[in-house]
Every structure is written in structure tokens, then in C-alpha cells.
Backbone as CSV, one residue per row, in Angstrom:
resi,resn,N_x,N_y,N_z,CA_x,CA_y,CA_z,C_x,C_y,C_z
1,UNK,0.825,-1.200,0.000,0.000,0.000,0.000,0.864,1.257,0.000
2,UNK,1.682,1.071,0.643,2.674,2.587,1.112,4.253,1.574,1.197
3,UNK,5.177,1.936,-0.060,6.540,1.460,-0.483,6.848,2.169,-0.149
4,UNK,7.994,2.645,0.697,9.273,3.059,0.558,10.654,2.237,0.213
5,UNK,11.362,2.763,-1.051,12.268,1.681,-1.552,13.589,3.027,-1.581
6,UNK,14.512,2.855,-0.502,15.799,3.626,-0.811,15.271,5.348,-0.633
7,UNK,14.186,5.826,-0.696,13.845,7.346,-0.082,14.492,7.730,0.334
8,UNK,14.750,9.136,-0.163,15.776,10.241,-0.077,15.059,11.611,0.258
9,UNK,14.901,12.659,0.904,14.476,13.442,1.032,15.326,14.877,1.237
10,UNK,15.700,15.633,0.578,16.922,17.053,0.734,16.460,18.391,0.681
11,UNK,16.198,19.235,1.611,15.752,20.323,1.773,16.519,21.651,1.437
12,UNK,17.165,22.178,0.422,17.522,23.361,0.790,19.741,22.853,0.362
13,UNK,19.406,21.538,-0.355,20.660,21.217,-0.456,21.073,20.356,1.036
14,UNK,20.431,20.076,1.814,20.500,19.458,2.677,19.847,17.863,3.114
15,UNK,20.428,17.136,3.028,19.617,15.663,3.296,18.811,15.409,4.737
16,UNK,17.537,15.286,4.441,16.882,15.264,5.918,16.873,13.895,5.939
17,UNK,16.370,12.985,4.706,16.454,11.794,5.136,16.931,11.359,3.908
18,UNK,17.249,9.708,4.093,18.433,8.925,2.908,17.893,7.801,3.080
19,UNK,18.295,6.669,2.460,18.033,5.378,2.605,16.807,4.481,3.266
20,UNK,15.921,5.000,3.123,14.757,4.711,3.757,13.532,4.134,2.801
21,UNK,13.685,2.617,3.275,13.209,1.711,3.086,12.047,0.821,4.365
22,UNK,11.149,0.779,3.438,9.884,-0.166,4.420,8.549,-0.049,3.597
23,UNK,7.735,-1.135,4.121,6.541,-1.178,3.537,5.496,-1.206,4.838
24,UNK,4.326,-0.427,4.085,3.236,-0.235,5.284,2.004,-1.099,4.200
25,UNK,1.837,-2.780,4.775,0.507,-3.029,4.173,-0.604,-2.808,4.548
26,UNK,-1.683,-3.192,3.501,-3.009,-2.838,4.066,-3.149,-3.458,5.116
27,UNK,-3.950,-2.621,5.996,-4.873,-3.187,7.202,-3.602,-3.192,8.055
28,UNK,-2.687,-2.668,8.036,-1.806,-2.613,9.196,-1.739,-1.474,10.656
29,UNK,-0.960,-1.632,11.266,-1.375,-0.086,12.044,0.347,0.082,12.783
30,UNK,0.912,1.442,12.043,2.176,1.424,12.260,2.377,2.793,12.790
31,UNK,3.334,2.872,13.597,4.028,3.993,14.895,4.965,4.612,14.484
32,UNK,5.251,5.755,14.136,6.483,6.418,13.782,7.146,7.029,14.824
33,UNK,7.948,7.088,15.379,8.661,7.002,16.494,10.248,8.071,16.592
34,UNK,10.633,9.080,17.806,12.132,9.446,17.571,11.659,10.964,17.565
35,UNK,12.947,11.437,18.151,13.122,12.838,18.782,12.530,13.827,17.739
36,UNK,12.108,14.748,18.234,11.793,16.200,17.483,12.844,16.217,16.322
37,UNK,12.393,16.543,14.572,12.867,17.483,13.932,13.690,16.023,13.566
38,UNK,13.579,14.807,14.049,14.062,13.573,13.060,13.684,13.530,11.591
39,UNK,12.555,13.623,11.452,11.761,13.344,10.204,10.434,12.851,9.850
40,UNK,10.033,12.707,11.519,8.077,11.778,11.150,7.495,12.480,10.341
41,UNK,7.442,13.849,10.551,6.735,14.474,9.935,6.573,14.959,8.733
42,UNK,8.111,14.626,7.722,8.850,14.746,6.560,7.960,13.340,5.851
43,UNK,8.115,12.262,6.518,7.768,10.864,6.055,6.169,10.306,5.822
44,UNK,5.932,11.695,6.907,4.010,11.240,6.810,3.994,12.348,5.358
45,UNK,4.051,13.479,5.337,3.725,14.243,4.381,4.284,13.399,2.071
46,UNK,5.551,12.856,2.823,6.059,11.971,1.395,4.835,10.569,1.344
47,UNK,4.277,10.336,2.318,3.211,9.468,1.765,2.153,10.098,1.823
48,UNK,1.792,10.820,2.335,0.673,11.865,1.394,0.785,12.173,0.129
49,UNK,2.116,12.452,-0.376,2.556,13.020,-1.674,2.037,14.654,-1.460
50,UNK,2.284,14.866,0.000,2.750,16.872,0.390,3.785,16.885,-0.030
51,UNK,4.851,15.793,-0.249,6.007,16.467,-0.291,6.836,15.034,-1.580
52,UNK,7.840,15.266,-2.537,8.213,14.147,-3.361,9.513,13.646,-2.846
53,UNK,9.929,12.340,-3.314,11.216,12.194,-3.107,12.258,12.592,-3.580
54,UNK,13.493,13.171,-3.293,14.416,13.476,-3.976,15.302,12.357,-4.889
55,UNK,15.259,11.442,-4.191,15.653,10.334,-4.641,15.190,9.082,-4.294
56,UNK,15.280,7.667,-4.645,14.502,6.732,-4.463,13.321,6.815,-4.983
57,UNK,12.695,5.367,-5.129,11.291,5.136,-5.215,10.089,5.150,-4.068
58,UNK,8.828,5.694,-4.388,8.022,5.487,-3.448,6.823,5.381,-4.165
59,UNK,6.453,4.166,-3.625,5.169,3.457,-4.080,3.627,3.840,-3.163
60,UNK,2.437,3.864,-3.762,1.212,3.999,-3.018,0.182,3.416,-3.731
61,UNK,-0.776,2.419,-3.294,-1.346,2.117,-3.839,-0.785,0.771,-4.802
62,UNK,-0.028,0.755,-5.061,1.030,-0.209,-5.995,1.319,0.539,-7.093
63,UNK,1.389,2.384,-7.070,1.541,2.819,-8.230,3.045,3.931,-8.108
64,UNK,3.823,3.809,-8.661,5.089,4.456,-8.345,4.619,6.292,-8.522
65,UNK,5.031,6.906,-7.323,4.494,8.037,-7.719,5.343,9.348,-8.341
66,UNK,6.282,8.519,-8.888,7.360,10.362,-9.586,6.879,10.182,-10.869
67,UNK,6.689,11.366,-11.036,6.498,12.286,-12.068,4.679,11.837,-12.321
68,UNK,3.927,11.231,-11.212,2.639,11.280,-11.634,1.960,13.042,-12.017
69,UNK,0.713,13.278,-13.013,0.157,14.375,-12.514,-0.527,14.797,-11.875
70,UNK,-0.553,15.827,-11.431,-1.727,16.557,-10.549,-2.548,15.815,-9.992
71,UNK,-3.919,15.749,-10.962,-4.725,14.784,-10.891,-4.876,13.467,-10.637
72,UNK,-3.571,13.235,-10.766,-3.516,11.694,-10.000,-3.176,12.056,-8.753
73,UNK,-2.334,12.592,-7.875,-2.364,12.836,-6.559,-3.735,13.530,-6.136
74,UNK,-4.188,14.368,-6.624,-5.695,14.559,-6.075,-6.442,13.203,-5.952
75,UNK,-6.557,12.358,-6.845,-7.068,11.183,-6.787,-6.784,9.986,-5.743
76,UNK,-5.591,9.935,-5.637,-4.555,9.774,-4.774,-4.915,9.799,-3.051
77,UNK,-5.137,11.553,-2.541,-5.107,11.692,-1.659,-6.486,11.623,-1.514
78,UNK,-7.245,11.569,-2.038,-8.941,10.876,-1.571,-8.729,9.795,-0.837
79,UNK,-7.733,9.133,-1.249,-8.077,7.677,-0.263,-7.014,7.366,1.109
80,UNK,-6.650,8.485,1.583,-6.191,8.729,2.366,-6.566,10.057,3.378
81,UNK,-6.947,9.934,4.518,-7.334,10.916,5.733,-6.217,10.983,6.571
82,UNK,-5.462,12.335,6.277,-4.778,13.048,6.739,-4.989,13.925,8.480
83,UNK,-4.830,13.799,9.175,-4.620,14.674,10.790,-3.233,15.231,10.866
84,UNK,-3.641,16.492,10.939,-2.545,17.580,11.125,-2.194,17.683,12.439
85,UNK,-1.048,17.842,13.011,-0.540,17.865,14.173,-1.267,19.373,14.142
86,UNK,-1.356,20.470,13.619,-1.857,21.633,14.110,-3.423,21.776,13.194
87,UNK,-4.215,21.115,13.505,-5.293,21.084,12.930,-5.726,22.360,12.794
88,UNK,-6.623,22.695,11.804,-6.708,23.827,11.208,-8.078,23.862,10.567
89,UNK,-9.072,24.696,10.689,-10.206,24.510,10.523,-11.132,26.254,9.960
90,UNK,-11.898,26.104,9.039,-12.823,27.284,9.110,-13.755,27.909,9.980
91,UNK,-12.894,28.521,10.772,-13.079,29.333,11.776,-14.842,29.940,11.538
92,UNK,-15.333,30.429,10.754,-17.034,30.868,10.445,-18.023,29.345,10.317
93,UNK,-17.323,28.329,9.873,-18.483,27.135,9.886,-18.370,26.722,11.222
94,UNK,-19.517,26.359,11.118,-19.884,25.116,12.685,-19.125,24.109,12.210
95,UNK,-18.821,23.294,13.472,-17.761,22.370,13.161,-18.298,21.001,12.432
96,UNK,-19.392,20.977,11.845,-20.065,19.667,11.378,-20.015,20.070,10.037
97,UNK,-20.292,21.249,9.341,-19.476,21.701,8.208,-17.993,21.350,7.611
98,UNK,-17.296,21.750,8.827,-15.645,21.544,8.595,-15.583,20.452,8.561
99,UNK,-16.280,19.060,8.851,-15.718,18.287,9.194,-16.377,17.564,7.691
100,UNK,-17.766,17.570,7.375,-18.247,18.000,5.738,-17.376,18.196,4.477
101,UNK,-16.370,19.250,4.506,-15.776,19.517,3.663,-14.696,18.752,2.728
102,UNK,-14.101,17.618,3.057,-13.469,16.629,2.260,-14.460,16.452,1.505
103,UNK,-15.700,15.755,1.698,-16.436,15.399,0.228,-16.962,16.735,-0.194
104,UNK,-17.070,17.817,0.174,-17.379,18.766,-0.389,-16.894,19.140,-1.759
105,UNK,-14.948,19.335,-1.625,-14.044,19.782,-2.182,-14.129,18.894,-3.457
106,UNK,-14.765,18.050,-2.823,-14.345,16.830,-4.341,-15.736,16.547,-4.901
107,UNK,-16.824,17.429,-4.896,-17.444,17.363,-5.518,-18.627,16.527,-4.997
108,UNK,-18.362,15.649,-4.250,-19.740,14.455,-3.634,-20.289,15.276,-2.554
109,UNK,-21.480,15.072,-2.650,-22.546,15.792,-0.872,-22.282,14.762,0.188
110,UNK,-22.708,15.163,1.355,-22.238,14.554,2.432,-23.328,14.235,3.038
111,UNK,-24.047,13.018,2.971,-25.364,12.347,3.921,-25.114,13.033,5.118
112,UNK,-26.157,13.041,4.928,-26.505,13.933,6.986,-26.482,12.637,7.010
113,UNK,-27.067,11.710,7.539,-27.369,10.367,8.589,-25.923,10.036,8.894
114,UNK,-24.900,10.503,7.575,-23.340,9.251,7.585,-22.682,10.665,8.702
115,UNK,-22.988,11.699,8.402,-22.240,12.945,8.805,-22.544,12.919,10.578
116,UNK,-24.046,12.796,11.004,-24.305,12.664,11.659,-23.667,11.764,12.673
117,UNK,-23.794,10.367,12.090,-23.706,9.063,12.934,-21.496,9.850,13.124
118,UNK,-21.339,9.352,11.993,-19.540,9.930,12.311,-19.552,10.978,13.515
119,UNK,-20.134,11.969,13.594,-19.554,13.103,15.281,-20.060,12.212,16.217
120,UNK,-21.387,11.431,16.198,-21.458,10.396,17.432,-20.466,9.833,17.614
121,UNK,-20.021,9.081,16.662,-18.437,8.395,16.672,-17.561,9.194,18.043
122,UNK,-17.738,9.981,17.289,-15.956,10.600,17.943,-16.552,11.460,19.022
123,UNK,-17.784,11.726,19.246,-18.345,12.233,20.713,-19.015,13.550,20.613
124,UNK,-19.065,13.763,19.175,-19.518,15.346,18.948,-20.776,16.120,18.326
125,UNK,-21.485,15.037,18.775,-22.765,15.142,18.522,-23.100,16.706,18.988
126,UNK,-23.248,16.856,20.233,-23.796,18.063,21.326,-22.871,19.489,20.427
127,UNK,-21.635,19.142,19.808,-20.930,20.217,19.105,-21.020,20.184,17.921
128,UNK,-22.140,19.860,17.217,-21.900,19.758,15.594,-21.791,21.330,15.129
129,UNK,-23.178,22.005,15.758,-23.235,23.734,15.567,-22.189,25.096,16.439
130,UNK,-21.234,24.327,16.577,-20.560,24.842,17.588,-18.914,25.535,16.490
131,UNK,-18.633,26.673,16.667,-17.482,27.418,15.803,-16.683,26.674,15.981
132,UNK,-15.427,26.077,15.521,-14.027,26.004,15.866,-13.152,26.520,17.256
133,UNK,-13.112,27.691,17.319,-13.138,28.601,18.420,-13.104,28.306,19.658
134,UNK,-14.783,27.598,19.580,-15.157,27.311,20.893,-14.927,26.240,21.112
135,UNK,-13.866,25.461,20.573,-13.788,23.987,21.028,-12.644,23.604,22.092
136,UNK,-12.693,22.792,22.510,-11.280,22.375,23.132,-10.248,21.998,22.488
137,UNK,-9.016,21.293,22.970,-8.136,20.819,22.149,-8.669,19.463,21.894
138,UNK,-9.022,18.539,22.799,-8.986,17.030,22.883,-10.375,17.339,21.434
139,UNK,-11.554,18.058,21.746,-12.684,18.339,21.162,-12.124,18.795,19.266
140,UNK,-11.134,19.534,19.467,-10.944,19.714,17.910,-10.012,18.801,17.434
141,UNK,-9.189,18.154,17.987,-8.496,16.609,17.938,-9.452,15.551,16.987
142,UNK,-10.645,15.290,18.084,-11.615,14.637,17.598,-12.415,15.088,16.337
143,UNK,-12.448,16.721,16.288,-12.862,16.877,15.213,-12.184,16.364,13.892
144,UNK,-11.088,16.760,14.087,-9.966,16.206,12.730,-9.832,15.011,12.443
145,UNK,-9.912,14.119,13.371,-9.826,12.651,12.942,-11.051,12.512,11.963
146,UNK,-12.722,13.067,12.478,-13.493,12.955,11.968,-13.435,13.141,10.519
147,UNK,-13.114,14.637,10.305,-12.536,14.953,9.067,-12.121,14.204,8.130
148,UNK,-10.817,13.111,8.815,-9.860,12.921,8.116,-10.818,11.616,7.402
149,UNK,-11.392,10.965,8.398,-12.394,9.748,7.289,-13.357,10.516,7.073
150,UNK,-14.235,11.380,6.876,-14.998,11.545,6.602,-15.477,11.052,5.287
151,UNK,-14.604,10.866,3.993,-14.580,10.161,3.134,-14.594,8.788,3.005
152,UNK,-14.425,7.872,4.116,-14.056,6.489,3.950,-13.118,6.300,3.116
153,UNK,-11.571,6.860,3.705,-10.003,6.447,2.784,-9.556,5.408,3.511
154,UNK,-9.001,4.825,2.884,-8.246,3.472,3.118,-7.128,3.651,4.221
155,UNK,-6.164,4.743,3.842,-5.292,4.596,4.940,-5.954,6.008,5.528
156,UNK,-5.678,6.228,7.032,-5.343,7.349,7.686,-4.349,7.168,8.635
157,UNK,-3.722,8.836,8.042,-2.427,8.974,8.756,-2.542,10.162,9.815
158,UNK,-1.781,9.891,10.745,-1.758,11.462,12.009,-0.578,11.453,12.499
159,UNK,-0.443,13.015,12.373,0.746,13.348,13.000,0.728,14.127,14.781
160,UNK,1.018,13.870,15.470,1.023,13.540,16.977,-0.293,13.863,17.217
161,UNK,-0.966,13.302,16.792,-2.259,13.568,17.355,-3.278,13.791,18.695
162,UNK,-1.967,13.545,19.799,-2.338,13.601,20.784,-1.287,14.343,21.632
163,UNK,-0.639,15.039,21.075,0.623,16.136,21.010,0.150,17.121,22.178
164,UNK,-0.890,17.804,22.022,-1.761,18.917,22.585,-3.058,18.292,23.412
165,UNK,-2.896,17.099,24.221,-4.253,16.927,24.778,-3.281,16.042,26.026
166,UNK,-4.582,16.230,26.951,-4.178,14.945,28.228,-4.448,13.637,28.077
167,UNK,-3.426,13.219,29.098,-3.720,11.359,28.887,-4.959,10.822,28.359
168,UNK,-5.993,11.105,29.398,-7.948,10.266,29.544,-7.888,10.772,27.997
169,UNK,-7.458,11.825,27.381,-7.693,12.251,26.061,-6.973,11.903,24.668
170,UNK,-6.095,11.179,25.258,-5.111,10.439,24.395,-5.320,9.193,23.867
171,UNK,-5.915,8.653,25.158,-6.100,7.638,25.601,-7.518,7.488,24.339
172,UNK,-8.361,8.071,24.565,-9.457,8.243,23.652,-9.512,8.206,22.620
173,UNK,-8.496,9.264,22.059,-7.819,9.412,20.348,-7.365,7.667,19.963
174,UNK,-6.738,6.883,21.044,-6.114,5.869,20.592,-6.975,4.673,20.589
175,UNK,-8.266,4.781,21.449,-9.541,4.068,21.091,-9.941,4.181,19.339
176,UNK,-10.179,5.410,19.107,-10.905,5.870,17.845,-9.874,5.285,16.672
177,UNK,-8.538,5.302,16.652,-8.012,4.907,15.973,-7.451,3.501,15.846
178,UNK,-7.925,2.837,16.912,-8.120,1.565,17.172,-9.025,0.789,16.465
179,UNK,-10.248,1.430,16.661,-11.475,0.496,15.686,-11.203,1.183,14.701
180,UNK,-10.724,2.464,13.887,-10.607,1.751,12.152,-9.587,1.490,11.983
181,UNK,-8.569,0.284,12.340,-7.459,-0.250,12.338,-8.723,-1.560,12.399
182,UNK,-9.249,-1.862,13.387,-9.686,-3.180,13.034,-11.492,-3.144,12.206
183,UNK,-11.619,-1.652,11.411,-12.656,-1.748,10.661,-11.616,-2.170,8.997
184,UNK,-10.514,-2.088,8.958,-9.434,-2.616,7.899,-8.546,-1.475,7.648
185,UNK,-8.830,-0.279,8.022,-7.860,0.555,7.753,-6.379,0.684,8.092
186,UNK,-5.553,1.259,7.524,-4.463,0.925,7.539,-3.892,2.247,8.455
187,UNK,-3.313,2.603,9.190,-3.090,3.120,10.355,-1.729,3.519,10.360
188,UNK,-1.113,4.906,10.207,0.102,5.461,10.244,0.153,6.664,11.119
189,UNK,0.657,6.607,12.444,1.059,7.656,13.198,2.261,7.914,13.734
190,UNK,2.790,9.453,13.635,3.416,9.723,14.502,3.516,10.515,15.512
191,UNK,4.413,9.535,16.543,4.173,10.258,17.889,5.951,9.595,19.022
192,UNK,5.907,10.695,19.991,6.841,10.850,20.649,6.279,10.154,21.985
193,UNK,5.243,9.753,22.263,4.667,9.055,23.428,4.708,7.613,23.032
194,UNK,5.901,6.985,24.102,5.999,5.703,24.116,5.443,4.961,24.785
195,UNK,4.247,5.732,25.837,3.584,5.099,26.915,2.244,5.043,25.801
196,UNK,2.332,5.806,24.975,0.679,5.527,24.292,1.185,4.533,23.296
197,UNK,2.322,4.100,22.906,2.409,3.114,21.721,2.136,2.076,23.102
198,UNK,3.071,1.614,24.062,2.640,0.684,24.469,1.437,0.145,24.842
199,UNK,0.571,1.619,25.061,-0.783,1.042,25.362,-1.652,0.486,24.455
200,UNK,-1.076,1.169,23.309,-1.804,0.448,21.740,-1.491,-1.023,21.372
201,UNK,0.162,-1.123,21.479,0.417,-2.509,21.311,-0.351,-3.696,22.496
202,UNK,-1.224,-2.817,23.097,-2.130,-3.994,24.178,-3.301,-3.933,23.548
203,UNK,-3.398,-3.625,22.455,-4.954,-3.974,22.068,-4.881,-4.030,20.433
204,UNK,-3.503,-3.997,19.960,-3.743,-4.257,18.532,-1.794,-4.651,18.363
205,UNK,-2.082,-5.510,16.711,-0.824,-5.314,16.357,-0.176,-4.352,15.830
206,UNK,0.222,-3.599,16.541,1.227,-2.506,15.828,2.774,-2.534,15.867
207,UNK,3.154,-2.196,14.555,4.738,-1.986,14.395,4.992,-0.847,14.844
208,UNK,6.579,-0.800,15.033,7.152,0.568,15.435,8.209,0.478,14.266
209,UNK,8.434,1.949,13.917,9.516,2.385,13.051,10.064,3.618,14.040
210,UNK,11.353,3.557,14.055,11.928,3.976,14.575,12.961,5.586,13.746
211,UNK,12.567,6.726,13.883,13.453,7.948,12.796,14.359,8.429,13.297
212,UNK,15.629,8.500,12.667,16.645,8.959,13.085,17.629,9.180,12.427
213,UNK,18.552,10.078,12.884,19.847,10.122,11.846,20.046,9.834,10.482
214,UNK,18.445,10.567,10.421,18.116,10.572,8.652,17.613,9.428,8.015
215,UNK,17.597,8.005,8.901,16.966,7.056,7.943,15.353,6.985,8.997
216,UNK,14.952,5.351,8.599,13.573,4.808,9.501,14.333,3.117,9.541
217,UNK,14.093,2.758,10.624,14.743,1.003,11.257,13.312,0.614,12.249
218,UNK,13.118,-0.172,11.869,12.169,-1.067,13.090,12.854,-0.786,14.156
219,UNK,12.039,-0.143,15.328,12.174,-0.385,16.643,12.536,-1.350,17.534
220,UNK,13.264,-1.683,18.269,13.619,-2.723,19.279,12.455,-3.166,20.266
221,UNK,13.119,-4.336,20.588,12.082,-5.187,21.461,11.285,-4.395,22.354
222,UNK,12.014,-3.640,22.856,11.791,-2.649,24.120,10.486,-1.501,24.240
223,UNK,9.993,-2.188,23.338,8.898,-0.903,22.823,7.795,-2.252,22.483
């Protein structure tokens, strides 16, 4: 689903990352792991296709993606739900709007019943008419995940998604992303909390990848 074969990534004439190799299959649920300003966040955005490789191959879907066009990464990133470590939202819609707007952008309407039942999901029923603004962190957390399937994409990816919230609230985020890991989705996060990977690896199989010193290595036992 998500190749990395030899990935290279260079910013500015500078190599952030090199040699980086791994595969994320379907229906998996994998941990990106390692100090600030390593690269999780370089590595989630290159499988989005936010950002290309400088060198190496990188596969999605089973389709090699350099030199695809436009329109194929628009196509592309439909089937993938993205969470921004700094979630970001239209501040004038109620938040059941914002959370609406993936199928908006692309042209499909958004069932109230599916729109509906989804904020039950994630607890936000009582806030559907409620600004951005007025939300909490853990509360606009939840909003974004919502967001991010709101489409029904195959993989969703997040970047520390629980970066800005408390434990009971972390803890929560890692419920929600728990059942669509075992509704088949394929599951890519990163995060600097090794007490929340371990708590995940107690209720699902998850890998750890480990970022550093410019590449990605499977994590040790110890995790």
C-alpha cells in the first residue's frame, strides 16, 4: 500500500532523510517514532505526496508516484485521511461543516445520517453547531480525525495527534483509531509518546519504526 524503496528526502541542499526503506501493508497499524525534527513528519507528508522524493522510489497504492500528474495525486489523496498535528479549521463554519468539507471539495454531498452518525463516533454530537473557536483541544483533535475519514479512505495517517491533549484524552484518540485499524484501515502515526504506543500494542498489532539520523529502522524489542 505505502513502499518506501531507498527514499531520499533534501531540503535546501541538505539531506533530511536517505536510505529509507519499508513497507506499510493494508490493514496494518504502524508507529512512527524518535526525537523532534528527526523526520516523522517529513515521512508522513512523502506518503501523502505533500512532499516528493528526492531520490529513491516510493510506491502507493502499488503505483510508483514520480512524475505522476496533478490529478492523480488529487485522486490519490482521496483515499487517504490526513490529521494535522496543528489542525486547522474554518473558523465561520460550525464544526459539522468543517468536518463536511473533504467530500465537499471533491465534488460528492455529504449524507446527513453518515455525517451525523460519524460526530457520534468521535463524541460530537452536542458540538456539531458549535465554531471552531469554541472547542477544546482534545474536542478539535476529535474533530480532525473525523474529518480525516470523513470520506471512507483506506489509509489514515496522524501526526502527533495527541501532542496537545491529556492522557484520559489520548487515551481516547487511541480508542478511535483503534477500531478503524480493526474496521481494515491501515493506520500510520506519529508520535513521541511511548507510553501511548505501548498502550496500543495492548490492544492491537502494531509496528514501530523507529526515525533517526536521517533514515527509519524497526524499533527494538523494548517498545
Amino acid at each position: 500500500m505505502i513502499e518506501f524503496d531507498d527514499v531520499a528526502y533534501s531540503y535546501g541542499g541538505e539531506a533530511l532523510l536517505s536510505g529509507v526503506s519499508a513497507r506499510i501493508a493494508p490493514g496494518t497499524f504502524h508507529f512512527l517514532t524518535g526525537p523532534s525534527g528527526a523526520g516523522k513528519t517529513t515521512l508522513l507528508k512523502l506518503a501523502y505526496l505533500q512532499l516528493r522524493p528526492t531520490a529513491g522510489r516510493l510506491s502507493l497504492f502499488g503505483k510508483d508516484v514520480t512524475g505522476i500528474e496533478r490529478d492523480q495525486v488529487a485522486r490519490m489523496r482521496r483515499r487517504i485521511g490526513f490529521v494535522h498535528q496543528d489542525c486547522q479549521f474554518l473558523d465561520h463554519l460550525p464544526i459539522a461543516e468543517n468536518v463536511a468539507l473533504p467530500l465537499l471539495v471533491s465534488g460528492r454531498e455529504a449524507s446527513g445520517a453518515d455525517l451525523k452518525d460519524l460526530l457520534s463516533w468521535v463524541g460530537l454530537s452536542r458540538r456539531a453547531g458549535a465554531l471552531p473557536p469554541e472547542l477544546s483541544g482534545g474536542e478539535r483533535q476529535r474533530a480532525a480525525l473525523a474529518r480525516a475519514v470523513m470520506s471512507d479512505p483506506e489509509i489514515v495517517i496522524a501526526d502527533e495527534p495527541t501532542g496537545n491533549v491529556d492522557w484520559e484524552m489520548s487515551l481516547r484518540l487511541l480508542t478511535l483509531l483503534v477500531e478503524l485499524n480493526r474496521m481494515g484501515k491501515t493506520i500510520l502515526v506519529a508520535t513521541h509518546d511511548l507510553t501511548l504506543i505501548r498502550q496500543a500494542k495492548a490492544q492491537v498489532s502494531a509496528r514501530v519504526l523507529r526515525v533517526g539520523g536521517g533514515t527509519m529502522v524497526p524499533a527494538g524489542a523494548e517498545l
